[in-house]
C-alpha positions in Angstrom: 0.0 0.0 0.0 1.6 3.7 -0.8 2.3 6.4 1.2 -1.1 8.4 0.0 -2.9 5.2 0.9 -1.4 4.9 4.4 -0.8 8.7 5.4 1.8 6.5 7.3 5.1 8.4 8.5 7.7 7.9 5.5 10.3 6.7 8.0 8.1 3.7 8.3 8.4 3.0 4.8 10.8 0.9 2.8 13.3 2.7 1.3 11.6 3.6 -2.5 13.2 3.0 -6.0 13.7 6.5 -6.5 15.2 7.5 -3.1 17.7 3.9 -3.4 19.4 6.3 -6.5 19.7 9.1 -4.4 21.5 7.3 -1.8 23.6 5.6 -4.3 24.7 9.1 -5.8 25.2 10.2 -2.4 27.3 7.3 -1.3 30.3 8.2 0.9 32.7 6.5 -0.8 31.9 7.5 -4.6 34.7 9.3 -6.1 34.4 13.0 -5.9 34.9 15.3 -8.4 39.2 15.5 -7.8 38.8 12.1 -7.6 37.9 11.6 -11.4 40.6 14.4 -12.1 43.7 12.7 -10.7 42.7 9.8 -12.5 41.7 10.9 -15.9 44.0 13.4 -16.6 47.9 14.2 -16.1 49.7 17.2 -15.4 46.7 19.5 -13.6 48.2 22.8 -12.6 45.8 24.5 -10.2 44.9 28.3 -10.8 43.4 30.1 -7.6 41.6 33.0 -6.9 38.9 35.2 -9.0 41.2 38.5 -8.5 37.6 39.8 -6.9 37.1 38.7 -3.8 39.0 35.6 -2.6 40.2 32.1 -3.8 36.9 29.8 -3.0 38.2 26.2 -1.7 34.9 24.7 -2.8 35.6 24.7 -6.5 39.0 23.9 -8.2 40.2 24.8 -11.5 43.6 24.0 -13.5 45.3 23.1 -16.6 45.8 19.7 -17.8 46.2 16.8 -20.4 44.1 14.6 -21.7 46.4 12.5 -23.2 48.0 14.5 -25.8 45.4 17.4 -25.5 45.9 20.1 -23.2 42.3 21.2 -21.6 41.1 22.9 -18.5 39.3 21.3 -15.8 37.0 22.2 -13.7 35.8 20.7 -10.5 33.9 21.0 -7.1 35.6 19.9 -4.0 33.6 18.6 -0.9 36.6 17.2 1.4 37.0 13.3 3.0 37.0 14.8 6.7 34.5 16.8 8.0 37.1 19.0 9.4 37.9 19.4 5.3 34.0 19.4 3.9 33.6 22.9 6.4 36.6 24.1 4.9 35.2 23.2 1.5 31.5 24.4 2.2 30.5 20.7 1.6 30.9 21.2 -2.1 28.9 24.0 -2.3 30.4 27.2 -3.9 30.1 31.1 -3.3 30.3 33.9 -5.7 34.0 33.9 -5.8 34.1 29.9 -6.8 31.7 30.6 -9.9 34.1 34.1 -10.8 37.2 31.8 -10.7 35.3 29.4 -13.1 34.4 31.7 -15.4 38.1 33.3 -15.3 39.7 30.0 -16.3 37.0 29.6 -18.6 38.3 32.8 -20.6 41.8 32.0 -20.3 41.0 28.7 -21.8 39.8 30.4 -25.0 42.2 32.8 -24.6 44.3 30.2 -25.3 41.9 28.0 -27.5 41.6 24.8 -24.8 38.6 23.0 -24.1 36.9 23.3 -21.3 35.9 19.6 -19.1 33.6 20.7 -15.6 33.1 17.7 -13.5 29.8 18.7 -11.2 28.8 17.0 -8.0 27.5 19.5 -5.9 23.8 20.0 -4.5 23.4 23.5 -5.0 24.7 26.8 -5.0 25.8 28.2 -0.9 22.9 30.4 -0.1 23.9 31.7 3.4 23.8 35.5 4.0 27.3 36.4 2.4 27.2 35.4 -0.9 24.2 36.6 -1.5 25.6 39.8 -0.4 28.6 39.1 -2.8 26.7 38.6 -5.7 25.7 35.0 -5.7 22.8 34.9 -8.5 25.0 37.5 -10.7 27.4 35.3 -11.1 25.7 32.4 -11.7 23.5 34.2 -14.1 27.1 35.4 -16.1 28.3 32.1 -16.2 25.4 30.6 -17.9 26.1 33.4 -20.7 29.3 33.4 -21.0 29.6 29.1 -21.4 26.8 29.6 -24.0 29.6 31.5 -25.5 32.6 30.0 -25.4 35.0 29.6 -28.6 36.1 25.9 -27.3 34.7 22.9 -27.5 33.5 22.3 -23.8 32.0 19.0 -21.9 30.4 18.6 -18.6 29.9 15.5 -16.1 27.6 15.3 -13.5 29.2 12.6 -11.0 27.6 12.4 -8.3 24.4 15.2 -7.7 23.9 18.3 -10.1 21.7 20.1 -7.7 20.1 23.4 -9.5 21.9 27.0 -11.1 24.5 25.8 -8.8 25.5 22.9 -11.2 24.0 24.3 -14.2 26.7 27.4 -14.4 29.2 25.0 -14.6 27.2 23.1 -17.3 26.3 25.3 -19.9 28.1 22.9 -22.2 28.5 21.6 -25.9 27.7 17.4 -24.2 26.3 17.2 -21.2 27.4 13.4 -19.5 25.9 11.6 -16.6 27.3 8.4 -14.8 24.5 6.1 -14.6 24.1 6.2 -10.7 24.1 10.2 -10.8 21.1 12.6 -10.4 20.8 16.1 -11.7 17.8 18.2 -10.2 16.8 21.8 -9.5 16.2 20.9 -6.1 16.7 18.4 -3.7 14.4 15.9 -2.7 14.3 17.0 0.6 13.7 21.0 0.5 10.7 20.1 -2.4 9.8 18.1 0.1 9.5 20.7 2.8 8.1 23.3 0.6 5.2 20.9 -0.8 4.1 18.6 1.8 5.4 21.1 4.6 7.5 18.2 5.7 11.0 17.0 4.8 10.2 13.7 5.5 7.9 13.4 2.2 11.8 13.3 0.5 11.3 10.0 -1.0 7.6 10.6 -2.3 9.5 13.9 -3.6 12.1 12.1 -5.2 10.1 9.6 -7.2 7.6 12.9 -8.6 11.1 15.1 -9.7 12.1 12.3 -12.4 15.6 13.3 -11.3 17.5 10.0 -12.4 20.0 9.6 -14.9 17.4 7.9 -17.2 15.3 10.4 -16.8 16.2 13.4 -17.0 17.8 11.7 -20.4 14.5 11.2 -21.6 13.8 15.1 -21.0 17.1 16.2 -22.7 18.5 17.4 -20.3 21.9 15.3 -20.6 23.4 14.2 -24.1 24.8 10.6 -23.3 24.7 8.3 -19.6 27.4 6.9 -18.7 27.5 3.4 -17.2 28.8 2.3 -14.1 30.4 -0.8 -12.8 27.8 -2.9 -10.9 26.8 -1.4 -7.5 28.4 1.9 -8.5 31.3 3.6 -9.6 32.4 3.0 -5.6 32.6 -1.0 -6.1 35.2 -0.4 -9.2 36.6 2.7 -9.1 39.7 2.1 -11.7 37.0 0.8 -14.1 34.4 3.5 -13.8 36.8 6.4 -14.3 38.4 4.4 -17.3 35.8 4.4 -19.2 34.3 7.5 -18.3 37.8 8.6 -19.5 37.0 6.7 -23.0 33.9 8.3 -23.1 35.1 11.8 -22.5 37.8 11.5 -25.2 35.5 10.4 -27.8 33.5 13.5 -27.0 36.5 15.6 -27.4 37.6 14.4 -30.6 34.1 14.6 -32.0 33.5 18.0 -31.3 37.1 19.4 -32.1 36.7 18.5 -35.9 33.3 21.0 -35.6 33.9 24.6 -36.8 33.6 27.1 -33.4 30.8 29.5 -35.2 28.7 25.8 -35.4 29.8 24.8 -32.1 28.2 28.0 -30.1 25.3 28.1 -32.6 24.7 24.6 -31.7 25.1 25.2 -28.1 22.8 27.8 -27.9 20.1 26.2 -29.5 20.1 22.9 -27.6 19.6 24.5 -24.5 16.6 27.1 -25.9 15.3 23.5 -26.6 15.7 22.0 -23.3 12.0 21.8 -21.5 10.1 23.4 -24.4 7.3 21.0 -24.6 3.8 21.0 -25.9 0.5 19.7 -25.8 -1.7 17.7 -28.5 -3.7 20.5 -29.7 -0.6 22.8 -30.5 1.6 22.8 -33.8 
């Protein structure tokens, strides 16, 4: 019997199909975004700071190889300890993380390298001071100036993609997801406090947001899943980044041999397409 049927208390419940994913993509010991990064590419030279405000320890960005391509990376850091996740806001970046992004992004077409964001983070920080500091500006600029870029440019969701947070990092020309990831403009838990008034409801939540891997596929949203050793990238991790390494090189190559004024065009247009739907009665 379900949860409407019942009005039982959710923690009563059996863990749902929907919420199982979440867990999975939240699993302690799936590789973080660094994680993917020491293993995929070679050579990463860090750059710090957004020559604003401060050098944010939640997001990283450097140069690096890709085999014999030289690209810059992008990636959130959430920490191992939890003396290390408060110094990395739990993955969660300010202003100053986003204007560092979007600094290496412009030095990377300065110098005509593509551009490889690896997301897992559940949302933007939205405390107090970087709101103060301009925390929906620069998201906002970022989504405009990724839509522009001059370089080919790839994004991975990993682990979550959680709202503008993760999407100003994935304005991109291929979206990827690992099979086991979720990408959302919420989490489960805060829709579940703003439409049943009770954060409990986060499994009932999860299941209605179609936030899956699969499914937000089937919406669009993402250009190609990636798949993951059996139990998760966390059962197999020199497998799982292996491939995910194949996978991102074959995207590389691909859109390298694409002019750049088809590239942005391109880029532009797939995501005016994203979530335009209709119904049966409209042409």
């Amino acid at each position: 019997m379900s949860e409407h049927e019942t009005g039982t208390s959710v923690q009563a419940q059996a863990v749902s199909p929907a919420w199982s994913k979440v867990e999975r993509a939240r699993h302690p010991q799936r590789p973080y975004p660094m994680d993917f990064t020491e293993r995929i590419f070679t050579d990463f030279s860090e750059i710090h700071g957004d020559r604003a405000y401060g050098d944010d320890e939640a997001v990283a960005c450097g140069m690096a190889r890709l085999d014999g391509d030289e690209v810059l990376v992008i990636g959130n850091r959430k920490g191992g300890t939890t003396k290390e996740r408060v110094r990395r806001n739990f993955g969660m970046p300010h202003p100053e993380g986003y204007r560092k992004a979007l600094r290496c992004m412009k030095l990377a077409e300065k110098f005509g390298r593509p551009v490889v964001s690896i997301i897992d983070l559940p949302g933007a920080y939205p405390g107090l001071g970087a709101e103060e500091r301009g925390q929906a500006e620069a998201i906002a600029r970022n989504l405009r100036e990724m839509a522009r870029l001059r370089v080919p440019t790839i994004s991975v969701i990993t682990g979550e993609g959680g709202s503008g947070g993760a999407l100003a990092l994935a304005v991109s020309d291929r979206v990827l997801i690992l099979e086991n990831a979720l990408y959302f403009v919420i989490t489960p838990e805060s829709c579940a406090a703003i439409m049943w008034r009770d954060a409990a409801h986060k499994q009932l939540a999860a299941e209605a947001m179609r936030i899956s891997a699969s499914e937000v596929a089937a919406l669009g949203c993402v250009d190609e899943i990636v798949p993951e050793p059996m139990g998760g990238i966390h059962e197999d991790r020199e497998a799982g980044t292996g491939l995910l390494g194949t996978i991102l090189k074959k995207h590389l190559a691909e859109l390298k041999g694409i002019p750049v004024d088809e590239l942005v065009a391109a880029r532009q247009q797939k995501f005016r397409n994203i979530a335009r739907f209709y119904t049966e009665d409209q042409v």
